[in-house]
C-alpha positions in Angstrom: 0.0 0.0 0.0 1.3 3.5 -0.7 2.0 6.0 2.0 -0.3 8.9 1.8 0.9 12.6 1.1 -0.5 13.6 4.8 1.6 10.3 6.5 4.8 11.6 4.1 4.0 15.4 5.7 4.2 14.2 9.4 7.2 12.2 8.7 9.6 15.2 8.4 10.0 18.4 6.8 8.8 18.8 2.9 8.7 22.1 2.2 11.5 24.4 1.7 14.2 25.7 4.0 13.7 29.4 4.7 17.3 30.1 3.9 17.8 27.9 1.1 14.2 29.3 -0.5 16.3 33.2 -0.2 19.4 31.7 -1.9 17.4 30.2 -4.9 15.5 33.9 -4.7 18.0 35.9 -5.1 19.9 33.1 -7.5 16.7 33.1 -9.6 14.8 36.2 -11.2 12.6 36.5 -14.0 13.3 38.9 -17.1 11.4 39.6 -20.4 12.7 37.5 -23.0 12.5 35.6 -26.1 14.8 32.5 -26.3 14.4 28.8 -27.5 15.6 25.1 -25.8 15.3 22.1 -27.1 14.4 18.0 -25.5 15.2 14.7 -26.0 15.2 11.7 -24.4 15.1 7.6 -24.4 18.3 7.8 -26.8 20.4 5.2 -27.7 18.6 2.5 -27.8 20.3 -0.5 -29.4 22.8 -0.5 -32.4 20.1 1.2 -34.3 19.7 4.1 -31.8 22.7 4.2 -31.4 23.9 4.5 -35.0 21.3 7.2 -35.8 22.7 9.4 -32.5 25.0 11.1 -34.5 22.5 12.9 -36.9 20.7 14.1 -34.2 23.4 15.5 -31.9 24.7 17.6 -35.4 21.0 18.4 -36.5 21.0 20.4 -32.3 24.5 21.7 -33.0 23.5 23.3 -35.6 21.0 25.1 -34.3 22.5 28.1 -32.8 19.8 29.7 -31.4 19.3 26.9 -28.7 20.0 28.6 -25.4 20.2 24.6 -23.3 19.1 21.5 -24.5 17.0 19.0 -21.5 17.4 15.0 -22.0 14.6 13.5 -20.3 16.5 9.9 -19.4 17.2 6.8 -20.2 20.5 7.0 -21.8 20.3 3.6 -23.2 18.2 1.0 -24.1 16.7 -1.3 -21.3 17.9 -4.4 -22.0 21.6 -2.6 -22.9 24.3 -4.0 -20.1 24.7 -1.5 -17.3 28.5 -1.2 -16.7 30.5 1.4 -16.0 31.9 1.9 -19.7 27.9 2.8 -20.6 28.0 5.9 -18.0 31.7 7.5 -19.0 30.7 6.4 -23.0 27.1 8.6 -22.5 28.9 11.3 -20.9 31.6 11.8 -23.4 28.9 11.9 -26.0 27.0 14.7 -24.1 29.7 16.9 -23.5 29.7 17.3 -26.9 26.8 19.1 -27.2 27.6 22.6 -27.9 25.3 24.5 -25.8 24.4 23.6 -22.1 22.8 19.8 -21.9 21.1 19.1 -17.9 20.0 15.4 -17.5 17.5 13.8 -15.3 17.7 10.1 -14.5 15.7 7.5 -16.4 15.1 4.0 -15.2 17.1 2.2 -17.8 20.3 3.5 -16.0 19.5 2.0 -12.4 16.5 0.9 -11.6 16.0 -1.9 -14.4 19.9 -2.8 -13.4 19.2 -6.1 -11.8 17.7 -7.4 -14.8 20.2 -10.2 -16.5 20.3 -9.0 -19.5 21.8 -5.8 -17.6 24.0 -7.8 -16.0 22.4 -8.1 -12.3 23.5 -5.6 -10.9 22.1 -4.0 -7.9 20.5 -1.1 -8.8 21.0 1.5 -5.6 25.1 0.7 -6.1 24.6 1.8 -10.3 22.4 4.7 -8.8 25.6 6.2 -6.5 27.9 5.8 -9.6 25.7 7.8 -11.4 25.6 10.0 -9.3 29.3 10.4 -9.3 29.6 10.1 -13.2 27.1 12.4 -14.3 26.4 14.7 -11.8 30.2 15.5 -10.3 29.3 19.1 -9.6 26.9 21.3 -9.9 27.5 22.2 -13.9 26.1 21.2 -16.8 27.1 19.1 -19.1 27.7 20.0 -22.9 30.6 22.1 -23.9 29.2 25.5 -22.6 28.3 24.8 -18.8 25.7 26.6 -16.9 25.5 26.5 -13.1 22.8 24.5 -11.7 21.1 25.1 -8.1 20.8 21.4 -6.5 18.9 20.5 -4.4 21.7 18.6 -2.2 22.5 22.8 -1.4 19.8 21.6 1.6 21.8 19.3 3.3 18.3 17.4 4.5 18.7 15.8 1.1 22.1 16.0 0.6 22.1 12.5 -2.3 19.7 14.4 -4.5 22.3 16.1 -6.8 20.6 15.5 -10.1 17.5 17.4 -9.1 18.7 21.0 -10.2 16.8 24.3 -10.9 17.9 27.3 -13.4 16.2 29.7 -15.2 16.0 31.4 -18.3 14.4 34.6 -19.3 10.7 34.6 -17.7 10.7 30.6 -17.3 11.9 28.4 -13.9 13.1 25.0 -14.9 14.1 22.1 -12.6 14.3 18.4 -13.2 12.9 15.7 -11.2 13.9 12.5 -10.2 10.6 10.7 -10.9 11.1 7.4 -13.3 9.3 4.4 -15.0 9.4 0.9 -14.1 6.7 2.7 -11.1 9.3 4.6 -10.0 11.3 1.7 -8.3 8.3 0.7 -6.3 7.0 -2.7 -5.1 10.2 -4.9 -6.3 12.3 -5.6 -2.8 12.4 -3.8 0.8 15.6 -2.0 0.1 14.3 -0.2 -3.1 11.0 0.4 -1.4 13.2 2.6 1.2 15.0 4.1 -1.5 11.9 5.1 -3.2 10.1 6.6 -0.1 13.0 8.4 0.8 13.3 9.9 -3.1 9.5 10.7 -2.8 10.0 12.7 0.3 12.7 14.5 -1.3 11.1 14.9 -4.4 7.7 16.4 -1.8 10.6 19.2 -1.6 11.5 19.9 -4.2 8.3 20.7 -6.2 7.4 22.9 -3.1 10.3 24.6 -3.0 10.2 25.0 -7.2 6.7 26.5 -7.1 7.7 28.9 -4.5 10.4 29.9 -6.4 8.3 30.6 -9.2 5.5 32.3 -7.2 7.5 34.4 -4.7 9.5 35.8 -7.7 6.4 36.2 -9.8 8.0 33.8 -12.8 5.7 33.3 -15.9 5.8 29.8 -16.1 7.6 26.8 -14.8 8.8 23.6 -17.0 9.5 20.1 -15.1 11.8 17.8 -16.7 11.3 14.3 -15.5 11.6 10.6 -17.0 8.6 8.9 -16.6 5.1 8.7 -18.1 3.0 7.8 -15.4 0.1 6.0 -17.2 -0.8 9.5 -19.8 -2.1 7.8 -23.1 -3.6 10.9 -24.5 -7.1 10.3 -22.6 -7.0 13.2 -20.0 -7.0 11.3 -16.5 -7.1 11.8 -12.9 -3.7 11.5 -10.9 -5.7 8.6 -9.2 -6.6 6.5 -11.6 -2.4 7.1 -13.1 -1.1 3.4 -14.3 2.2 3.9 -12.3 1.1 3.8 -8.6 4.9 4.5 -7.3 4.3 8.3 -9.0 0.7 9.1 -7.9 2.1 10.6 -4.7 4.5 12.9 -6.6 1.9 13.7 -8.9 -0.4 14.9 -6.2 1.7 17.2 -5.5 2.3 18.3 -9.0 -1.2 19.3 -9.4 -1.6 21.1 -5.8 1.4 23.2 -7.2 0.0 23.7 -10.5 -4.0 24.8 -9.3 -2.6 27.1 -6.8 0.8 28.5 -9.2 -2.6 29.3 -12.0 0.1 30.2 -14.7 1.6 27.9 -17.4 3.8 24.4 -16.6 4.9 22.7 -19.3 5.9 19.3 -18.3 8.2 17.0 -20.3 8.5 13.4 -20.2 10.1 10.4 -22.0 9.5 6.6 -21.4 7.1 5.3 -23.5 8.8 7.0 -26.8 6.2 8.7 -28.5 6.3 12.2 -29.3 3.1 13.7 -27.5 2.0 17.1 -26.7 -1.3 17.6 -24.9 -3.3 18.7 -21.6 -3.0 15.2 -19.8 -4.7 15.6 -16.5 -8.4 16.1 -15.1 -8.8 18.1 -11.8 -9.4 15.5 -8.6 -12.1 17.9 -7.9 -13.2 19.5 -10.5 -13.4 16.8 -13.0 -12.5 18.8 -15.4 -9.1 19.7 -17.9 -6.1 21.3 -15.8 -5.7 23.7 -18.9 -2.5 25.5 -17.2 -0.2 21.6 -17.1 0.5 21.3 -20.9 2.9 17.9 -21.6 5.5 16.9 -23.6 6.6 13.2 -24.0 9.7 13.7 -26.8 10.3 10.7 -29.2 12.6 7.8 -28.6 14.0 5.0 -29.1 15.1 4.1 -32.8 12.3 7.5 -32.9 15.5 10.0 -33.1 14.5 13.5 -33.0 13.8 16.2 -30.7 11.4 18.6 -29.5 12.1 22.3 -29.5 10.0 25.2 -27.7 10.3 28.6 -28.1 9.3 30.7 -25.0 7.8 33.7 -26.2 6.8 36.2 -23.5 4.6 38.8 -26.0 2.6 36.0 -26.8 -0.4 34.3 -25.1 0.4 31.1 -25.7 3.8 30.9 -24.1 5.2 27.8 -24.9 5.4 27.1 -28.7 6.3 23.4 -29.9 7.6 21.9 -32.3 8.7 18.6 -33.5 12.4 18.7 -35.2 12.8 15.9 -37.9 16.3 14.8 -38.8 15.5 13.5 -41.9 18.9 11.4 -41.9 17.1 9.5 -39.0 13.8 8.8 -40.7 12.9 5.4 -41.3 13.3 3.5 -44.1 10.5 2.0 -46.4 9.3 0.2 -49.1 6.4 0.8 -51.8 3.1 -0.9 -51.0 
C-alpha cells in the first residue's frame, strides 16, 4: 500500500528551508525575453539508436539559437548492459553538445539494473555511480556549462544532486527524479526505502520549485522528468495514473499547479512517443487542468527532438515543435 501525502508530511519536513528558499530567490529572477531550448530523451537504444545518434546531436549543434538542451532519461536501451563503460561512453557523448545539456535520470540506467540481460547488478550501487559520473558538480554538461542550483544545497537531502533548478528569461526550470518501471516501487524492501526516501525528497523539491516561481512572480515553470506515469492521450485523474509508485508525486504536482494558475509545461520520456497535450483532469473539478501542458519527446530508434520557443509577448507561451532529422527517418518500401 502507498503511503499517503499527509503520512509523508508528518514524517519530516517537505517544504522548503527558509534560507535555502532566499538563496534560490535571489539566485533566480525572472526577465522579459525571447529564447528557445530544445528536448530529448530515451536515446540510444540498441545499435540502431545508437547508430542514428550522431545525426541528431549535429541536426542540435547546428541550431545556434538553442539557449540549453534538456534529455529526459534513459541514456540507453533497457535491455543494454549497465556497466561502468555505458555511464563515461554517455557522458563523453553529451559533453559534446555545444550548448548547455542538464539530464534527469531515467530507469534504464538504475532501476531496471538487476535485470540479466543488464547484467544483475544492484541497482542502488549503479544509482551512487551515477551519481558520481554524471552529476560530479553542480555544472552542466555539454561544452558551454551553466550553473545549476541542486537540491543537495539543503543538506536534509544532501544525495539528490541530479534534481537542479535554473532559469531562463521569464521561465523556472528544474528536473525531477521521478522514473518508470513505477518509479522503483514494489520490487524488494531496500528499493522500497530508497523510493520513499526519493519521494519525500522529491515532496521538496516541487514545493520549494513552485515557491520559487511564485515568490518571484516567474511566468511559467517547465519540469523535466523521465517517466510517463500512465498518460495515453485520454485526459485522467492523478488517481486512476497506471504507475502507482508516482501518484504521490503527482499529487503534489497538481496542488502546485492549481494554486501556481500560470503555465507548466511538463516533459517526459518513457514510452517513446512524441506527444504534446493537456493530460490531466482536476481531482475535484473533474474537469481539464488547462494551465499543465505535456510533452513526452520521441525515442528509441524514434530519433528526433522537440524544440519550444518561449515567447513572453505571446499568449500562448510555450510554442512546440517537433524537429525531424530527416537522416534519421525510417526506411521504407512501396506498397
Amino acid at each position: 500500500m502507498l503511503v499517503s501525502i499527509s503520512a509523508y508530511s508528518q514524517a519530516g519536513p517537505s517544504g522548503p528551508d527558509p534560507a535555502i528558499l532566499r538563496t534560490l530567490l535571489d539566485r533566480h529572477k525572472p526577465t522579459a525575453q525571447r529564447f528557445e531550448f530544445a528536448a530529448i530523451g530515451d536515446q540510444h537504444y540498441g545499435a540502431a539508436g545508437i547508430a542514428k545518434w550522431p545525426a541528431l546531436q549535429s541536426s542540435i549543434n547546428r541550431s545556434t539559437a538553442l539557449q540549453f538542451l534538456v534529455h529526459a532519461g534513459d541514456i540507453k536501451s533497457g535491455s543494454a548492459a549497465c556497466d561502468n563503460a555505458t555511464y563515461t561512453s554517455r557522458r563523453d557523448d553529451f559533453n559534446k553538445f555545444e550548448m548547455p545539456m542538464i539530464l534527469t535520470p531515467g530507469d534504464n540506467e538504475w532501476t531496471d539494473c538487476h535485470r540479466e540481460n543488464n547484467g544483475s547488478y544492484d541497482s542502488l550501487e549503479r544509482l551512487d555511480y551515477l551519481r558520481r559520473i554524471l552529476y560530479p558538480d553542480n555544472q552542466s554538461l555539454g561544452k558551454k556549462k551553466i550553473t545549476l542550483s541542486q537540491q543537495s544545497e539543503d543538506r536534509r537531502y544532501f544525495k539528490y544532486v541530479e534534481n537542479s533548478m535554473w532559469s531562463q528569461g521569464n521561465i523556472l526550470f528544474a528536473t525531477v527524479h521521478i522514473i518508470g518501471s513505477n518509479n522503483n516501487f514494489g520490487r524488494n524492501a531496500a528499493n522500497d526505502i530508497e523510493w520513499r526516501e526519493r519521494t519525500h525528497a522529491n515532496f521538496n523539491w516541487l514545493k520549494t520549485i513552485f515557491s520559487v516561481a511564485r515568490d518571484n512572480n516567474f511566468a511559467g515553470v517547465v519540469l523535466v522528468m523521465q517517466i510517463n506515469p500512465g498518460f495515453t492521450g485520454i485526459r485522467v485523474r492523478v488517481a486512476d495514473l497506471a504507475e502507482q509508485g508516482a501518484r504521490d508525486s503527482f499529487f503534489v504536482i497538481e496542488d502546485e499547479v492549481i494554486t501556481y494558475k500560470r503555465p507548466v509545461l511538463l516533459i517526459h520520456g518513457d514510452s517513446h512517443e512524441f506527444h504534446y497535450d493537456k493530460p490531466l483532469i482536476g481531482a475535484r473539478s473533474g474537469l481539464t487542468i488547462d494551465n499543465l501542458i505535456r510533452i513526452e519527446v520521441p525515442g528509441s530508434t524514434d530519433v528526433h527532438c522537440v524544440r519550444v520557443t518561449v515567447d513572453p509577448a505571446k499568449t500562448q507561451l510555450f510554442g512546440v515543435e517537433h524537429v525531424d532529422v530527416p537522416e534519421n527517418f525510417f526506411p521504407q518500401t512501396n506498397p
